[in-house]
C-alpha positions in Angstrom: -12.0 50.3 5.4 -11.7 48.3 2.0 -8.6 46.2 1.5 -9.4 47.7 -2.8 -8.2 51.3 -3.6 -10.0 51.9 -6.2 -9.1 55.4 -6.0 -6.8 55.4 -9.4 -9.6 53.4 -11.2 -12.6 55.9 -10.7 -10.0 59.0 -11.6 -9.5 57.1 -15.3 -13.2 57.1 -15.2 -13.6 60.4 -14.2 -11.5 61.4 -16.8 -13.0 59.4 -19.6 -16.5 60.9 -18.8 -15.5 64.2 -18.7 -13.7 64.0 -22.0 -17.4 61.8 -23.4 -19.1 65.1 -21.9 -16.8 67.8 -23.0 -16.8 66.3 -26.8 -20.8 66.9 -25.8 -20.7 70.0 -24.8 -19.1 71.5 -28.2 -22.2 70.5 -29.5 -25.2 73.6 -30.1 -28.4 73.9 -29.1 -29.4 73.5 -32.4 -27.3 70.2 -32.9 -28.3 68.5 -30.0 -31.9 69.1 -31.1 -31.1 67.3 -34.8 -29.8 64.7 -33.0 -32.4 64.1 -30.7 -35.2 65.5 -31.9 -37.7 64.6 -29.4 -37.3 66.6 -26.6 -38.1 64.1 -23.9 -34.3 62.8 -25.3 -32.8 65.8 -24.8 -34.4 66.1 -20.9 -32.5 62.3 -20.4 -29.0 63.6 -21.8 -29.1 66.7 -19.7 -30.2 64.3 -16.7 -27.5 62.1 -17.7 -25.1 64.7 -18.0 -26.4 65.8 -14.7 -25.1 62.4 -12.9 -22.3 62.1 -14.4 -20.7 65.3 -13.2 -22.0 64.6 -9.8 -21.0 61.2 -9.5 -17.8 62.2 -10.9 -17.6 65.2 -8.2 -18.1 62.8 -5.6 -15.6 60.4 -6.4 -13.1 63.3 -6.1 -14.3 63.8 -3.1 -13.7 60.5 -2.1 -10.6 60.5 -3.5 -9.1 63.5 -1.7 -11.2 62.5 2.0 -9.0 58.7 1.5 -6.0 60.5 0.6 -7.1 63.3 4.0 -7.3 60.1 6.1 -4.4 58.4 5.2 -2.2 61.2 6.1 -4.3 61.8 9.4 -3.7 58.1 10.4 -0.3 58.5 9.9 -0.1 61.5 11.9 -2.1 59.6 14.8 0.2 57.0 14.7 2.9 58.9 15.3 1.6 61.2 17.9 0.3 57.4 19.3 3.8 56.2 19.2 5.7 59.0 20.9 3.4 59.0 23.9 4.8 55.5 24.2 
């Protein structure tokens, strides 16, 4: 396991991304399309949109499987430490 928790770091990100994305997704079909008028733009912000939400879904994940594990090891330990 990593001696960094970065656990608290990629939350603030998550956050921050999600606040980028939900300030994006206010925004109407029809504004989107005056600010990217090409529509190969428009296919790399909904691909970029795309990642972000999944990268920021797995990093909950991660978060919540560290914070699983740390509870489990505990538990462990102390089952460990009573058969003692």
């Amino acid at each position: 396991m990593s001696r960094y928790n970065l656990d608290e770091e990629a939350a603030a990100t998550d956050r921050e991304l999600a606040g980028i994305i939900s300030k994006l997704g206010v925004l109407t079909d029809e504004q989107i399309s005056e600010l990217l008028p090409e529509r190969a733009d428009q296919s790399e912000l909904n691909r970029l949109i795309e990642a972000v939400n999944e990268a920021a879904d797995e990093n909950r994940k991660k978060a919540i499987l560290s914070e699983r594990l740390g509870t489990a090891s505990s538990v462990v330990k102390d089952f460990a430490l009573a058969l003692i």
